[in-house]
Jmol script that loads the backbone (N, CA, C; Angstrom):
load data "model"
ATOM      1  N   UNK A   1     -96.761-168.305  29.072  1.00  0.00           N
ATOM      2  CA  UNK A   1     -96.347-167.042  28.496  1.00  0.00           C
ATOM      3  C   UNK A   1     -94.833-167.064  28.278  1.00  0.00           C
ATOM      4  N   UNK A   2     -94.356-166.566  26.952  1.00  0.00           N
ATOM      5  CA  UNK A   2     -92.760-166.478  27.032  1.00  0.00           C
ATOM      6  C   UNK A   2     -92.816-164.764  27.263  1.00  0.00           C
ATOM      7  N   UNK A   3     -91.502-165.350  28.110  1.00  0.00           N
ATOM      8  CA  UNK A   3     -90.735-164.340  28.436  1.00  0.00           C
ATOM      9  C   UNK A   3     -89.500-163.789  27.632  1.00  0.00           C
ATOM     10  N   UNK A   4     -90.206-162.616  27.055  1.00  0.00           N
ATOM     11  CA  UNK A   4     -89.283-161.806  26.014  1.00  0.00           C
ATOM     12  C   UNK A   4     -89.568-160.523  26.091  1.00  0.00           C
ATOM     13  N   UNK A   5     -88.407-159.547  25.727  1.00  0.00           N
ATOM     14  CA  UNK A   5     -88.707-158.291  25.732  1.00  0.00           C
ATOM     15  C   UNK A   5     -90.126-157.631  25.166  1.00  0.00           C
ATOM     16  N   UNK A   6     -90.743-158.279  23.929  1.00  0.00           N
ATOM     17  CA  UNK A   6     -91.679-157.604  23.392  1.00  0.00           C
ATOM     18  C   UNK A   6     -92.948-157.860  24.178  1.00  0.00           C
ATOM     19  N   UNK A   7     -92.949-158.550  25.373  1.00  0.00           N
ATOM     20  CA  UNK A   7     -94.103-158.588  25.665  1.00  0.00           C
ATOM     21  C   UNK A   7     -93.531-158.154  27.451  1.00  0.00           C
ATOM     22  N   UNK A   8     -92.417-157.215  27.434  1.00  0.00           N
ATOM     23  CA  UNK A   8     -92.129-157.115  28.940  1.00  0.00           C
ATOM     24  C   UNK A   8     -92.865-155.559  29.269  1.00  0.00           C
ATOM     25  N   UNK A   9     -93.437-155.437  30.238  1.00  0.00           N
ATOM     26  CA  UNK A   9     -93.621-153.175  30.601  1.00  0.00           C
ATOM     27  C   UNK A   9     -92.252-152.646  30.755  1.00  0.00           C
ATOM     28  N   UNK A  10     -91.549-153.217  30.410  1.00  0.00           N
ATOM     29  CA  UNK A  10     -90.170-152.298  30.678  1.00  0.00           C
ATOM     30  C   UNK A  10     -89.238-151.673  29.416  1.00  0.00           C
ATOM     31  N   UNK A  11     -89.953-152.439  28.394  1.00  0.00           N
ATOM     32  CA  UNK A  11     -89.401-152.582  26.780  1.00  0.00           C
ATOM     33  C   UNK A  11     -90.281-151.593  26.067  1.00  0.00           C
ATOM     34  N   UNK A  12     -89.914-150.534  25.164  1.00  0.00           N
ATOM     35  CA  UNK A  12     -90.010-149.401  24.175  1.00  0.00           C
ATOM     36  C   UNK A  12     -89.505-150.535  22.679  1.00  0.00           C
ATOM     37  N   UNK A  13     -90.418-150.027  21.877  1.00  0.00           N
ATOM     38  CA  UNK A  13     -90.047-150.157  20.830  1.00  0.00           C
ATOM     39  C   UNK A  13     -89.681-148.771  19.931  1.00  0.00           C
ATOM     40  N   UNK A  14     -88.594-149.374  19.528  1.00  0.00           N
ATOM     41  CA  UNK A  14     -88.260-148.419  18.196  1.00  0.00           C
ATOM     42  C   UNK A  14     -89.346-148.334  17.401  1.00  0.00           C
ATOM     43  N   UNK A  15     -89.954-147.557  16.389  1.00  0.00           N
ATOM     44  CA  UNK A  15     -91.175-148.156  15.579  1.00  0.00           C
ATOM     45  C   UNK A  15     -90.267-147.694  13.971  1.00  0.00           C
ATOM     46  N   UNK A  16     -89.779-146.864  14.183  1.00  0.00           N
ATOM     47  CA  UNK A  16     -88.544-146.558  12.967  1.00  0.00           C
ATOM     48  C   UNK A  16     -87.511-147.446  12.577  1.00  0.00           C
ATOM     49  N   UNK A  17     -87.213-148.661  13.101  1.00  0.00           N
ATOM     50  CA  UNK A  17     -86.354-149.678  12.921  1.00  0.00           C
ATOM     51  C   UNK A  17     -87.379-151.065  12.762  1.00  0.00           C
ATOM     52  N   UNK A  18     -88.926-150.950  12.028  1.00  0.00           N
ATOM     53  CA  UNK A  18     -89.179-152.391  11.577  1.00  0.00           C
ATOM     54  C   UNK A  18     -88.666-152.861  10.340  1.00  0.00           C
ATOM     55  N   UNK A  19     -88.797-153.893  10.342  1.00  0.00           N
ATOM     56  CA  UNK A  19     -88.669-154.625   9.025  1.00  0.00           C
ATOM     57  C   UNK A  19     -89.920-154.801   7.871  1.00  0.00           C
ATOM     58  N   UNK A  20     -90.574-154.355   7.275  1.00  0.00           N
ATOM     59  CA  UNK A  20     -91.551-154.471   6.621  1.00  0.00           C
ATOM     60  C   UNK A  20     -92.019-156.009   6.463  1.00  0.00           C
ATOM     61  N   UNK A  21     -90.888-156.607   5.998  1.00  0.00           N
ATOM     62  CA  UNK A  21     -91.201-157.804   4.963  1.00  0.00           C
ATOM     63  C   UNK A  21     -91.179-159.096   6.437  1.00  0.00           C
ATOM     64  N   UNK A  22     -91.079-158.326   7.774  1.00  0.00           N
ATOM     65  CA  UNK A  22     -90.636-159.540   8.876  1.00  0.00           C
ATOM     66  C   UNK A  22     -91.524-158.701  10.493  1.00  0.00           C
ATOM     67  N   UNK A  23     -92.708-158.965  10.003  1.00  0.00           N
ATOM     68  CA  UNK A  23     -93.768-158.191  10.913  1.00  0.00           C
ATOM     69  C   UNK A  23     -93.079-159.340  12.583  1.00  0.00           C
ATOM     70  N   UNK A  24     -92.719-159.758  12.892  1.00  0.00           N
ATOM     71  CA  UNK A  24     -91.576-160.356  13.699  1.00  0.00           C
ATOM     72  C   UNK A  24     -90.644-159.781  14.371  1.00  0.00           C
ATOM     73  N   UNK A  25     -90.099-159.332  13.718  1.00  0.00           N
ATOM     74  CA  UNK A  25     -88.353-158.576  14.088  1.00  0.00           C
ATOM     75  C   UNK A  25     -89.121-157.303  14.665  1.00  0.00           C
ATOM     76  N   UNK A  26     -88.568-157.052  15.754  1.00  0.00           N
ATOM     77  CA  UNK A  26     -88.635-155.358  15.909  1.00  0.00           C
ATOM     78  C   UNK A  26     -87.525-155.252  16.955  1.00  0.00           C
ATOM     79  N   UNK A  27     -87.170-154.121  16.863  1.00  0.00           N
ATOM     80  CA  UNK A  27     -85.783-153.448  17.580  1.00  0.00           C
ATOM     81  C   UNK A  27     -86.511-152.531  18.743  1.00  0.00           C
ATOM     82  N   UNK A  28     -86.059-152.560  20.191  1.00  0.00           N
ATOM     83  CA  UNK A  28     -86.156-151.720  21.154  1.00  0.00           C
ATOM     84  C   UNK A  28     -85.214-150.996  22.072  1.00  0.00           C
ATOM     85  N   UNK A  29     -85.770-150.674  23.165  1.00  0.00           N
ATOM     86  CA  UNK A  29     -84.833-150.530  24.665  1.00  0.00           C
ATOM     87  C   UNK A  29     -85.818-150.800  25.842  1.00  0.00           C
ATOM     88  N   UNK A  30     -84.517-151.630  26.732  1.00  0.00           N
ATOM     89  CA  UNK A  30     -85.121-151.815  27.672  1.00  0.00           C
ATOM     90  C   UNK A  30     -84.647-150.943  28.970  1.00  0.00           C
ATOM     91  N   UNK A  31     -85.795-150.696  29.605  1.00  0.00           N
ATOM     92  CA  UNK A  31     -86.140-149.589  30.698  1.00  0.00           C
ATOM     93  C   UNK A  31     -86.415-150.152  32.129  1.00  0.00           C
ATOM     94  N   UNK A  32     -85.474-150.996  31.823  1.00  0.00           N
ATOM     95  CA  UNK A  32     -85.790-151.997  33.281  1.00  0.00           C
ATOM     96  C   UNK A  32     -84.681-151.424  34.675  1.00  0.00           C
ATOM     97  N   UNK A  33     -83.600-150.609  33.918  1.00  0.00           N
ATOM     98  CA  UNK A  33     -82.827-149.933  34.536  1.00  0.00           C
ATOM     99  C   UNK A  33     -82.257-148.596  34.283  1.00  0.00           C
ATOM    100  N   UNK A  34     -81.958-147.478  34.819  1.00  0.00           N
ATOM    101  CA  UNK A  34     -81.626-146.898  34.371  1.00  0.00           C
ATOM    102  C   UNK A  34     -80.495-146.637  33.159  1.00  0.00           C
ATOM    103  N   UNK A  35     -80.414-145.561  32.492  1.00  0.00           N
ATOM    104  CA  UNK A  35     -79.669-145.591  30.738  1.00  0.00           C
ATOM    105  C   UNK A  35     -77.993-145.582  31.324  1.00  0.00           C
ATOM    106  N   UNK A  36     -77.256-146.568  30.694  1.00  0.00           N
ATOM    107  CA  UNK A  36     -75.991-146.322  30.738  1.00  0.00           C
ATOM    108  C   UNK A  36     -74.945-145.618  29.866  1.00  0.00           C
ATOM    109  N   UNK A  37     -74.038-145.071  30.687  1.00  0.00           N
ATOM    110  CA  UNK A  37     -73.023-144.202  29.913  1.00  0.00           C
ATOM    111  C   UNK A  37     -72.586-145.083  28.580  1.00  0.00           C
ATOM    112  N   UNK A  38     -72.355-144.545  27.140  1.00  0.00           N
ATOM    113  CA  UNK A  38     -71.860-145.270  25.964  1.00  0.00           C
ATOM    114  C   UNK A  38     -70.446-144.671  26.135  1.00  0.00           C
ATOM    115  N   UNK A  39     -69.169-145.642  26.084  1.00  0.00           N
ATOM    116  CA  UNK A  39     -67.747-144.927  26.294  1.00  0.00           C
ATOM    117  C   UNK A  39     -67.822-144.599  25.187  1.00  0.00           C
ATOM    118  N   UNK A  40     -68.127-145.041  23.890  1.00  0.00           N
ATOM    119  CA  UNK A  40     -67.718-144.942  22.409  1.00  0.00           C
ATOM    120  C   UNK A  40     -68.401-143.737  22.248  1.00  0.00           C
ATOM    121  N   UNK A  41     -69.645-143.632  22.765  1.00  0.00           N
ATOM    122  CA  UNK A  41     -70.563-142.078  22.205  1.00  0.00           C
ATOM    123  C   UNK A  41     -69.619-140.790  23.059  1.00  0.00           C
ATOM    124  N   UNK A  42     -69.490-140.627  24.334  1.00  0.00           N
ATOM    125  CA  UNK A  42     -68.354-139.879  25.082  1.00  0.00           C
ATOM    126  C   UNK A  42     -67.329-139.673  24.334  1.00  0.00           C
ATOM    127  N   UNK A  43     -66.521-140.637  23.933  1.00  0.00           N
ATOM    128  CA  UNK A  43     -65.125-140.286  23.204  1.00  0.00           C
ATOM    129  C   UNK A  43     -65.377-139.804  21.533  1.00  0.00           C
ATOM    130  N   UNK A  44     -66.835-140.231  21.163  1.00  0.00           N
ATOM    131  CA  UNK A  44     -66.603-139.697  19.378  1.00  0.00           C
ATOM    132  C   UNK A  44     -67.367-138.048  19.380  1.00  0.00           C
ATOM    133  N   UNK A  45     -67.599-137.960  20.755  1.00  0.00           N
ATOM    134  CA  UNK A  45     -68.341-136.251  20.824  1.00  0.00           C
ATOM    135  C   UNK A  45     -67.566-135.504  21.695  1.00  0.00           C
ATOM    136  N   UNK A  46     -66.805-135.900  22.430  1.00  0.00           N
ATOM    137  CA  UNK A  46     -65.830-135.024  23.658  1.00  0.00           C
ATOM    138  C   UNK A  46     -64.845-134.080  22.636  1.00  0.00           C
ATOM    139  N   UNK A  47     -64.263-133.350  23.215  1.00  0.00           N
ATOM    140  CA  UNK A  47     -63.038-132.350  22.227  1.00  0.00           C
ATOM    141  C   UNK A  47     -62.514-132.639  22.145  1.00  0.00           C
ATOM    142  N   UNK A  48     -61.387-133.032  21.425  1.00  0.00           N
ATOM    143  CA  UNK A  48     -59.932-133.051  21.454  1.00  0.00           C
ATOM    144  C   UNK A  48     -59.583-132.110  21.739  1.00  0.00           C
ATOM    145  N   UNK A  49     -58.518-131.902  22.123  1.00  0.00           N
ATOM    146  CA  UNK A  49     -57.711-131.020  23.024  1.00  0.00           C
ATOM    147  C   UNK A  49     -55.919-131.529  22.527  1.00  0.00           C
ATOM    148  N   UNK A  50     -55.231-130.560  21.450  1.00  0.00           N
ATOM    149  CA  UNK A  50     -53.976-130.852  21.602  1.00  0.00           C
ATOM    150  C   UNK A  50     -53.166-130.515  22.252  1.00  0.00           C
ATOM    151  N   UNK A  51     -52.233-131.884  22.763  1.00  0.00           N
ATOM    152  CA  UNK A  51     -51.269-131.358  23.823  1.00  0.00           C
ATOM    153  C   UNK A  51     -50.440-130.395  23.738  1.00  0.00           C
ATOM    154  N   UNK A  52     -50.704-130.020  25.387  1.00  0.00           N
ATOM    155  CA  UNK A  52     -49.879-128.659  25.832  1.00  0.00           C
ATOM    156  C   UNK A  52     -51.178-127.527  25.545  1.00  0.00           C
ATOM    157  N   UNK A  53     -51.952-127.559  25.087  1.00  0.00           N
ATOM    158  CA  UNK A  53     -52.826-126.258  24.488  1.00  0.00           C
ATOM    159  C   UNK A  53     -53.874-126.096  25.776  1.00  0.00           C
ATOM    160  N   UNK A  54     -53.981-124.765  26.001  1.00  0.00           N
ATOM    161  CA  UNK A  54     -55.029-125.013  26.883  1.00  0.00           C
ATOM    162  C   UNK A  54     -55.915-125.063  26.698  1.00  0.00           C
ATOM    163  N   UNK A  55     -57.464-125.370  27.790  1.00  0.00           N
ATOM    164  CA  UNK A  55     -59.012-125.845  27.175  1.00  0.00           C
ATOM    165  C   UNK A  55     -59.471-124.576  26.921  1.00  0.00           C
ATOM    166  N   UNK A  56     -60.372-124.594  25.985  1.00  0.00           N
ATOM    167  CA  UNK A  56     -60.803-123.046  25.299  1.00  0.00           C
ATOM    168  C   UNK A  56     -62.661-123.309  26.031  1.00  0.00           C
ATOM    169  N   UNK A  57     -62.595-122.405  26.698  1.00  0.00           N
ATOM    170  CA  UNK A  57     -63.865-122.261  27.426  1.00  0.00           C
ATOM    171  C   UNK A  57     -64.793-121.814  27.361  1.00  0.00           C
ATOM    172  N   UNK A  58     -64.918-121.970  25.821  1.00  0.00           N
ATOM    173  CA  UNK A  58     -66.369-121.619  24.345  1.00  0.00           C
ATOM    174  C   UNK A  58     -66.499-123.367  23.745  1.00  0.00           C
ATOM    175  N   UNK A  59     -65.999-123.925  24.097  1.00  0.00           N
ATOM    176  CA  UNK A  59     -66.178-125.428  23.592  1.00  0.00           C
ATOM    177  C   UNK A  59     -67.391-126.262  25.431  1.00  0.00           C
ATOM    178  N   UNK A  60     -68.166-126.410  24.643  1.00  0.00           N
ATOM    179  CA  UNK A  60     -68.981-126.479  24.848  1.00  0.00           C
ATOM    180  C   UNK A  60     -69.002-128.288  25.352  1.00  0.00           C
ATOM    181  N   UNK A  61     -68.785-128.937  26.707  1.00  0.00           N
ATOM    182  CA  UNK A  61     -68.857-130.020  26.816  1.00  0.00           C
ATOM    183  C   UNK A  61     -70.040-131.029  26.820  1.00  0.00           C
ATOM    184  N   UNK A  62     -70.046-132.249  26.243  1.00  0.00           N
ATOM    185  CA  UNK A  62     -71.021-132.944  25.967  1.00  0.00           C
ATOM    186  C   UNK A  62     -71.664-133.457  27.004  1.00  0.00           C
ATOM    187  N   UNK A  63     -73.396-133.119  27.335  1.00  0.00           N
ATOM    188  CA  UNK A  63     -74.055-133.570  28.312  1.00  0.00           C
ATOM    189  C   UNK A  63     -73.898-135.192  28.201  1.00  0.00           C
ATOM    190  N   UNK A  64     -73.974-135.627  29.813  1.00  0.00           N
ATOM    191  CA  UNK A  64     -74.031-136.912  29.741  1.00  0.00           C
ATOM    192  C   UNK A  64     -75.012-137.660  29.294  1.00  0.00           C
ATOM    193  N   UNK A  65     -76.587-136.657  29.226  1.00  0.00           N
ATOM    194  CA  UNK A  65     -77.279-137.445  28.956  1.00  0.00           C
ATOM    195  C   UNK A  65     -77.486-137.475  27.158  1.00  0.00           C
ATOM    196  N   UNK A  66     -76.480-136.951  26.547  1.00  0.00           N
ATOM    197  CA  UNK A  66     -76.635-137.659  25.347  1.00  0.00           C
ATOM    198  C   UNK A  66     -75.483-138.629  25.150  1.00  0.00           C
ATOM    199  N   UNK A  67     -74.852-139.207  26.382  1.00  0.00           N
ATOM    200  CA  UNK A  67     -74.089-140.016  25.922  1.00  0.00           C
ATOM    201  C   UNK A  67     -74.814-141.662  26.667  1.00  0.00           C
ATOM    202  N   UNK A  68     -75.937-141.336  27.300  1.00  0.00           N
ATOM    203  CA  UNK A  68     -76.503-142.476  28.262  1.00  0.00           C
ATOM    204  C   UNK A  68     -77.253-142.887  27.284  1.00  0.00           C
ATOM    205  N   UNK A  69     -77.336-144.522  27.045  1.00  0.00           N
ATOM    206  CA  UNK A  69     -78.362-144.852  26.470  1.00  0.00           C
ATOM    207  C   UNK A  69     -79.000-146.067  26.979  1.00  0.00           C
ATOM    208  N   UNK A  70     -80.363-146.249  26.748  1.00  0.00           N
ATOM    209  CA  UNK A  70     -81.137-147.276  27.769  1.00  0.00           C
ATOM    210  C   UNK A  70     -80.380-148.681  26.590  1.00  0.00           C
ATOM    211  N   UNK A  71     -80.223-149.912  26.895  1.00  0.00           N
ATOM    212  CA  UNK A  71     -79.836-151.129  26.312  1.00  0.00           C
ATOM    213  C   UNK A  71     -81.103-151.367  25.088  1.00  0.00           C
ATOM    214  N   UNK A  72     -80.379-151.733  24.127  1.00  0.00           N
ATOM    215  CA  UNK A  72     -80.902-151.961  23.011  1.00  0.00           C
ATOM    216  C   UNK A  72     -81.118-153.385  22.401  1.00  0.00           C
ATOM    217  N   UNK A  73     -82.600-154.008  22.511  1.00  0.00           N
ATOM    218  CA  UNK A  73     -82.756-155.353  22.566  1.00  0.00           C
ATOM    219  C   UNK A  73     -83.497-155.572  21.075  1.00  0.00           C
ATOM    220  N   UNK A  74     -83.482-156.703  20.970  1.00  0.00           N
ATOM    221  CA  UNK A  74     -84.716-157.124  20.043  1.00  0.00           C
ATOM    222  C   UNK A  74     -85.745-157.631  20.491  1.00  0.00           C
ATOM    223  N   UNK A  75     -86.762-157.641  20.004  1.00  0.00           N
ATOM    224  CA  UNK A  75     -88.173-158.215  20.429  1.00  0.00           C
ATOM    225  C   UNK A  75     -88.079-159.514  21.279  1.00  0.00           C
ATOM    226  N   UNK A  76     -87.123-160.605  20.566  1.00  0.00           N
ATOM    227  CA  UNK A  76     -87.399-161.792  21.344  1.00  0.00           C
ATOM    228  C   UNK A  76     -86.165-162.094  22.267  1.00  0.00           C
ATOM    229  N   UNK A  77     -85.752-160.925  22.359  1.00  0.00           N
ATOM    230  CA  UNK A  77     -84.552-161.305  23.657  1.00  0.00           C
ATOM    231  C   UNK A  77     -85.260-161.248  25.074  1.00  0.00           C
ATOM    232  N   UNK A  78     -84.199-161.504  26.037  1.00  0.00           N
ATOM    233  CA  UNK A  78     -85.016-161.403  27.153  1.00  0.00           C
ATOM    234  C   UNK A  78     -83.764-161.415  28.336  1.00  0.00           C
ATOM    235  N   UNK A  79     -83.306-160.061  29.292  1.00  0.00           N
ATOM    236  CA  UNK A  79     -82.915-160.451  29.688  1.00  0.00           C
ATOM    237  C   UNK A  79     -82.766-160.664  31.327  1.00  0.00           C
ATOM    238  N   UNK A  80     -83.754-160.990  32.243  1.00  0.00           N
ATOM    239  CA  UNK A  80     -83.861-161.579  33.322  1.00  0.00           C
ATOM    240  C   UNK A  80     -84.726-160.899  34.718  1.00  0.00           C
ATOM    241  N   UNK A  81     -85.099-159.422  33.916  1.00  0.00           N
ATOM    242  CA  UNK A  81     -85.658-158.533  34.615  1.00  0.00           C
ATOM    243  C   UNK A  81     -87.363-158.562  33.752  1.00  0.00           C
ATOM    244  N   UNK A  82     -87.677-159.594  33.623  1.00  0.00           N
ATOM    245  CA  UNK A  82     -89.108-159.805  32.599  1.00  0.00           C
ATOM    246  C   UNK A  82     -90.070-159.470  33.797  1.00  0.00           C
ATOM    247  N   UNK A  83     -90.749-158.523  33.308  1.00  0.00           N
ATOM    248  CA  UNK A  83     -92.043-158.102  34.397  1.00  0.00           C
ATOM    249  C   UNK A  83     -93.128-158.264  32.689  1.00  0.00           C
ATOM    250  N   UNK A  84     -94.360-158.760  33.237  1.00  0.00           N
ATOM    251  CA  UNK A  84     -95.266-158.888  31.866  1.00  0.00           C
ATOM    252  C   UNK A  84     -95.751-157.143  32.100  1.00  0.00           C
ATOM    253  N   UNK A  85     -95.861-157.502  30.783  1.00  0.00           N
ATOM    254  CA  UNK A  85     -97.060-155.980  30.410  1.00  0.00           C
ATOM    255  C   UNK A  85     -98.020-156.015  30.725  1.00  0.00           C
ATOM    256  N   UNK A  86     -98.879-154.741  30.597  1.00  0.00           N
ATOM    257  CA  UNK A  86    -100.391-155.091  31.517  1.00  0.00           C
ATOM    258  C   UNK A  86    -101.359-155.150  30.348  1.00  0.00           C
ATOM    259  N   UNK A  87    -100.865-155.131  29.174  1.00  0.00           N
ATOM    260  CA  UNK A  87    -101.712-156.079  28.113  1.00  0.00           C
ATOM    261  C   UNK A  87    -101.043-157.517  27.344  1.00  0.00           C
ATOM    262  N   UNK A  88    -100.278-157.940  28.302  1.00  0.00           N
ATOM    263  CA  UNK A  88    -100.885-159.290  28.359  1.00  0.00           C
ATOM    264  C   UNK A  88    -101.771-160.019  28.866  1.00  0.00           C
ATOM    265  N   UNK A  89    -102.197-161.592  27.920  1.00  0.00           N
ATOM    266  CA  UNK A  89    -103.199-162.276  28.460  1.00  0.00           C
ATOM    267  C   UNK A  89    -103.094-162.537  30.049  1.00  0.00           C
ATOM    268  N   UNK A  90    -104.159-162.371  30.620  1.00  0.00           N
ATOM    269  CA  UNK A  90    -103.773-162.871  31.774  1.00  0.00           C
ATOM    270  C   UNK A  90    -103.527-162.345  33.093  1.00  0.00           C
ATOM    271  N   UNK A  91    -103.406-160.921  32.652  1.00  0.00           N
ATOM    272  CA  UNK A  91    -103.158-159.682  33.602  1.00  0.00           C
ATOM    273  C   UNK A  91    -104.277-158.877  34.164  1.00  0.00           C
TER     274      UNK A  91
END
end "model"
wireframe off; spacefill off
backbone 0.3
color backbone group
């Protein structure tokens, strides 16, 4: 059996990110650990705030959990936490 995300229980597929023409390729996340903070998603949704001004306390701060996201693999990656699925052969 290879060991790759698309055949791990810990891996989600995107089903909105196939490739038509490459029944192959598919894009996921893996759920092998909990979702990590994105710094880039935090800083492009947080407020700015110009200096010296104070925080206006109708601005509404961004939950963390839309800034957590589970790791985003492709089908044939794999990375070291491979548990098989329970529809694989063999299980």
């Amino acid at each position: 059996m290879t060991e790759q995300c698309n055949r791990c229980r810990f891996w989600r597929e995107d089903k909105t990110a196939r490739l038509d023409d490459d029944p192959d390729w598919r894009f996921g996340y893996c759920r092998a650990r909990p979702p990590i903070v994105s710094e880039s998603y935090v800083a492009a949704l947080m407020p700015k705030l110009s200096y010296g001004q104070p925080e206006d306390p109708e601005i509404d701060i961004v939950s963390m959990t839309t800034c957590s996201l589970f790791p985003a693999t492709g089908s044939t990656d794999w990375c070291g936490a491979f548990a098989p699925s329970r529809s694989e052969p063999g299980r």
